[in-house]
Each structure stands twice: as C-alpha cells, then as structure tokens.
C-alpha positions in Angstrom: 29.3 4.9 -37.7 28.7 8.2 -35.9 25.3 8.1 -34.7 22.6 11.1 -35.6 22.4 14.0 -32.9 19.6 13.1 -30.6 18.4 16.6 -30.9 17.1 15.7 -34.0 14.2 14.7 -32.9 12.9 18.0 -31.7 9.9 19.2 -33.0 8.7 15.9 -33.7 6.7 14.7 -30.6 9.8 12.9 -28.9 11.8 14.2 -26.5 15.5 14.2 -26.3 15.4 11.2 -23.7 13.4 9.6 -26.0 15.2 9.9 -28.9 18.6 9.4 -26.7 17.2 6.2 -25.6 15.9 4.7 -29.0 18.8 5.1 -30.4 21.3 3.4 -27.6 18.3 0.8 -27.6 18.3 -0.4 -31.1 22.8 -0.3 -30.5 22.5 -3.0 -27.1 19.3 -5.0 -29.2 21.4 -5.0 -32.3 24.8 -6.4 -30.7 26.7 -3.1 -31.6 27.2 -2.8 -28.0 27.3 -6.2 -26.5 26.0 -7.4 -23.3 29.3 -6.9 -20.7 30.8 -3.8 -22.4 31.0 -0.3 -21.4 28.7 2.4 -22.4 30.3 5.8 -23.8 30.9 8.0 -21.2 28.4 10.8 -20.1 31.0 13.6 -22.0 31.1 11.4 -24.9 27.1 11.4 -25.6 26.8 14.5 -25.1 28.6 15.4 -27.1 27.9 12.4 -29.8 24.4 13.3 -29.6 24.6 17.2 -28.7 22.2 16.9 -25.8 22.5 17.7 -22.1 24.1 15.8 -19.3 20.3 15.7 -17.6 19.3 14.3 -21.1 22.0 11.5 -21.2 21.5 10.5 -17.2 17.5 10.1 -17.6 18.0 8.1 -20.4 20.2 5.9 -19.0 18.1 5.9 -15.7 14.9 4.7 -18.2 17.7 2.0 -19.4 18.5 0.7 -16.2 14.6 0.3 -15.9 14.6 -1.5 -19.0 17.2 -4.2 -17.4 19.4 -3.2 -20.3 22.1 -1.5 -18.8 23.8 -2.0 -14.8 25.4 1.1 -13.9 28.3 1.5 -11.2 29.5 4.2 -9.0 32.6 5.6 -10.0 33.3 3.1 -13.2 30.2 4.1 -15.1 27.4 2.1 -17.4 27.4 -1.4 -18.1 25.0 -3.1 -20.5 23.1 -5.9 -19.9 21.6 -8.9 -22.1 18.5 -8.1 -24.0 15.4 -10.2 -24.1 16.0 -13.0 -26.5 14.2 -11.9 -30.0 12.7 -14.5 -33.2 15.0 -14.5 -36.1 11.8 -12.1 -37.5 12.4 -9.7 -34.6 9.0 -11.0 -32.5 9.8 -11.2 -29.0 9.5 -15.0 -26.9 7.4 -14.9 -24.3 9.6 -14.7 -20.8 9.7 -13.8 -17.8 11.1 -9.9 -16.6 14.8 -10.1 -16.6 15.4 -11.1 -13.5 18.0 -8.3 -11.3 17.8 -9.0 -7.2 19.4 -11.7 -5.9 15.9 -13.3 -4.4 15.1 -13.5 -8.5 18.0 -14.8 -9.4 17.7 -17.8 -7.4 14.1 -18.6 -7.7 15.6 -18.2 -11.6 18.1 -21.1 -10.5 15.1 -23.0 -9.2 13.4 -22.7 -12.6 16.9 -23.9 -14.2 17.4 -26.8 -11.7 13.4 -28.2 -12.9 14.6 -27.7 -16.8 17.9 -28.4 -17.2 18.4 -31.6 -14.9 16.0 -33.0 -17.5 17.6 -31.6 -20.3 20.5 -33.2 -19.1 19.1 -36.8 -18.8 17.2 -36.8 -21.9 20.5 -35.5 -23.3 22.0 -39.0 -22.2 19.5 -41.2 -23.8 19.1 -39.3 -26.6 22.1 -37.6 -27.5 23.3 -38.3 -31.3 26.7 -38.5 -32.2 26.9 -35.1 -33.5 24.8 -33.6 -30.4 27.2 -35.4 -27.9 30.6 -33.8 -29.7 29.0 -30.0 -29.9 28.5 -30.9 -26.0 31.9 -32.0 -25.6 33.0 -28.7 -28.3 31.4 -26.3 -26.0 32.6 -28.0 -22.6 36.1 -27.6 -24.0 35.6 -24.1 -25.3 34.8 -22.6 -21.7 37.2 -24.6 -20.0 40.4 -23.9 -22.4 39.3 -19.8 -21.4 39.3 -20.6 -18.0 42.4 -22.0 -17.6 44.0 -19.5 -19.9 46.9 -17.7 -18.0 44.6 -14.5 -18.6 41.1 -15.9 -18.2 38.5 -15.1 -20.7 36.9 -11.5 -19.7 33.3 -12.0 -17.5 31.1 -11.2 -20.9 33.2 -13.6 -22.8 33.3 -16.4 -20.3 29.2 -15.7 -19.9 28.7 -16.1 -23.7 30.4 -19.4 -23.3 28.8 -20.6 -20.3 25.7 -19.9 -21.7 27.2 -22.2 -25.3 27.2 -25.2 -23.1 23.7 -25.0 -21.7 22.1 -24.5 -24.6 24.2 -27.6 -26.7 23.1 -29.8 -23.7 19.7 -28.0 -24.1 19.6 -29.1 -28.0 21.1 -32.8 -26.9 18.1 -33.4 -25.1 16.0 -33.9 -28.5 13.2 -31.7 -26.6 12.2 -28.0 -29.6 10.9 -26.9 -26.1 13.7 -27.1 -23.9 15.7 -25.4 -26.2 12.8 -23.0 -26.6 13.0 -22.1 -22.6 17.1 -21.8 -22.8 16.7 -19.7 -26.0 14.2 -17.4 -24.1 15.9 -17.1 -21.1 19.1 -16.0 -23.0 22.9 -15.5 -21.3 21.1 -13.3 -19.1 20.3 -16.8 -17.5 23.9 -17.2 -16.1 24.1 -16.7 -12.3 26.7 -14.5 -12.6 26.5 -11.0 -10.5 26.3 -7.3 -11.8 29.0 -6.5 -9.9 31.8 -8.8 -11.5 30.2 -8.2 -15.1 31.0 -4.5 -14.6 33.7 -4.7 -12.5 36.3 -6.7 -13.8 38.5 -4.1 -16.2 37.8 -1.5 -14.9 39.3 1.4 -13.9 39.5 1.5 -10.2 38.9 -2.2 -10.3 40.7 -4.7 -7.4 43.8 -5.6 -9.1 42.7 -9.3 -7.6 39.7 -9.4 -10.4 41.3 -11.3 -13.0 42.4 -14.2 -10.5 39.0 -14.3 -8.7 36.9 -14.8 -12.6 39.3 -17.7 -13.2 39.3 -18.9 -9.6 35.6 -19.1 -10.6 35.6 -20.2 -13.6 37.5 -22.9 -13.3 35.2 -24.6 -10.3 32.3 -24.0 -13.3 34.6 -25.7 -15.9 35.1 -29.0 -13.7 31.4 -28.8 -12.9 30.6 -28.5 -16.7 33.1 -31.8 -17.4 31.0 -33.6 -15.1 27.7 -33.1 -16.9 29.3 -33.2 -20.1 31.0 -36.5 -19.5 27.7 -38.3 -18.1 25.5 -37.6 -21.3 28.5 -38.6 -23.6 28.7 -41.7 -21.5 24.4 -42.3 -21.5 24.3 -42.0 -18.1 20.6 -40.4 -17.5 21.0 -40.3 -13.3 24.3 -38.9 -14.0 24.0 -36.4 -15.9 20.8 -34.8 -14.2 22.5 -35.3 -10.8 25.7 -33.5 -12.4 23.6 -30.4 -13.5 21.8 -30.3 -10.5 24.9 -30.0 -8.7 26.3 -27.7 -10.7 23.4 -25.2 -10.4 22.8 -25.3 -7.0 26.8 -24.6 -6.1 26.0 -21.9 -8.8 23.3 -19.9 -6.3 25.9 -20.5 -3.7 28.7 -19.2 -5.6 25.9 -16.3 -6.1 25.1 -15.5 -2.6 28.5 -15.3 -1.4 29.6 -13.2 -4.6 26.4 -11.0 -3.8 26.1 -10.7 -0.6 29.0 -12.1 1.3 27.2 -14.6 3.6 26.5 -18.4 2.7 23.6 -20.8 1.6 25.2 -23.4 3.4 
C-alpha cells in the first residue's frame, strides 16, 4: 500500500519531519518493515512522500535518535528492533535501547544475572512440552546455521532470540519471561555493523561465511544449554548459559572493535 504524501500534513501544526517520521514510525512498530531490513532509499521517499531530501534526512536523523533505525555510510538505513509493546499497545517498562558497545555489555551482565537462572529453573522445572519447544527452537537456529547459505543476520537474530525466550518460559518464572519479553531481539549481542552489512551492496563478499562461521559457534553453545535443562541438570544448564553469554560479549568486542576481552 502506497503510503499518503507526507506533505499532507501541512497546514495542520506538524511539520513535514514530523509527519515523515510518524508515518515510517507506525511501518518499523507495525512489522511492515522489520527489524534488519533496508529502509527506502532517500530518492524513493521523496518521492513516495513528495517532500525534500532535507525533509527525509532529518527524519531519519530523529529516527536514529529514536534507536529505530542504524544507518551506514555508503549502504544506506537499517532499522532496528522496537521497544517491546502489550498485546493492547501499552509499552513494558525497559531500559533505553541499548547502542554503544560499553551498553551492550553491561546489557550482557544484566543477561548473565537472569538467564543463568532461567536456565537452572528451566532444569528443575521444565515440563515435557517446555523441554521439546527448547529442544524445537535449539534445532531451528542451528538447522539455519549450518545451511549451505546461512540464514540472513535478521533471520538468524529472530531465532536466536526464539531460544532465549523458550528457555525463558521453561523456567516456570511470568517474570523472567516478562524481562526477555521487554528486552526484545534487540537483546541479542549482535553488532550494527553485521545487521546492516551483510547484503549489501558494497558488502565484503566474505559476509555470508563470517555470519555462519558465527553462528555456528552460537548453535553449539545453544546445544549445550539446551541439552542440560532437557537432562535436569540445574548447575549445567546455568553454567552452559553463562558460558555462552560471556563468549557472546567476546564475540562482541572483537566484532566491534577488533581487540579482545581476553
């Protein structure tokens, strides 16, 4: 559906940006354009919304600002996840989307606190339908990361996310899942760069490789948690996630910044 002409709005109070920006708002909110994708090009909003190229950059500059969209030089405007919403459209309470590398980490810290428990209660508690949507979601990102063409970064985030959350609900705890659910996919450690880079144009040909490189050391990691709640193994399974989300700041420093934790 072709969306109205952001000059619309004139004469009503709100500016073109404004307007621009509402409307591309309620598209990312609304999954129209998913967390991972490209935004239209500058050419094609203007002329979609017959405004002017200062229009469309301040708006995007306001959405950046937001956290809603990542946008790279020379490949163009990537959007991000949204805060997590109600089924009735009431935001949860979280934190500020976390963007710097220093956030993203004290983010991991957060995880390493929830999850690890998560992950033990998951053991003890786990019923036999919880323990196979744990095993369902384990198997789901690891068959796309060993596919010959791995799973795109948005895809393989979406399923990441999938297997954190079913541990998450294994656990028995409404408020566990409550702090996954808030935190969203945004949650994943993975960095701006390789959400907006792989694809596209101008991209290292070596991108495709490097995600399933990657994603393959996160599917045995994942195996490793999975198989310790399935087995009831409380010390197992918190030391597994543990594990896994500290190599995941690693994997984020390097990825980020090209130096070492270690």
């Amino acid at each position: 559906m072709t969306p109205p002409p952001a000059s619309s709005a004139a004469g009503t109070g709100t500016t073109r940006t404004e307007a621009l920006m509402d409307q591309l708002r309620r598209r990312i909110v609304g999954g129209e354009l998913a967390p991972g994708h490209k935004l239209p090009s500058e050419n094609q909003l203007v002329a979609e919304h017959g405004v002017s190229r200062t229009v469309v950059r301040e708006a995007i500059l306001r959405l950046q600002a937001e956290g809603l969209v990542h946008t790279r030089r020379g490949s163009g405007s990537f959007v991000l996840t949204p805060p997590a919403e109600h089924d009735g459209g009431a935001p949860v309470p979280r934190a500020a989307p976390a963007s710097t590398v220093a956030e993203r980490l004290d983010l991991i810290d957060y995880r390493v606190a929830v999850e690890s428990e998560a992950a033990a209660l998951a053991a003890v508690r786990r019923s036999q339908a919880l323990a196979e949507a744990v095993q369902r979601a384990e198997r789901a990102f690891a068959e796309r990361a060993a596919a010959e063409v791995p799973g795109q970064p948005a895809e393989l985030l979406g399923l990441d996310f999938a297997f954190h959350r079913a541990v998450a609900e294994a656990s028995g705890s409404a408020l566990l899942l409550q702090a996954l659910d808030a935190l969203g996919p945004a949650m994943i450690a993975m960095p701006r760069e390789r959400l907006s880079g792989a694809g596209a144009p101008g991209a290292d040909s070596s991108a495709p490789a490097a995600v399933g490189d990657r994603a393959t050391v996160v599917a045995a990691e994942h195996a490793a948690v999975a198989a310790a709640v399935v087995q009831g193994d409380a010390q197992g399974a918190a030391a597994a996630m543990r594990t896994h989300l500290r190599n995941s700041a690693r994997r984020l420093v390097d990825e980020s910044t090209g130096r070492s934790l270690d």
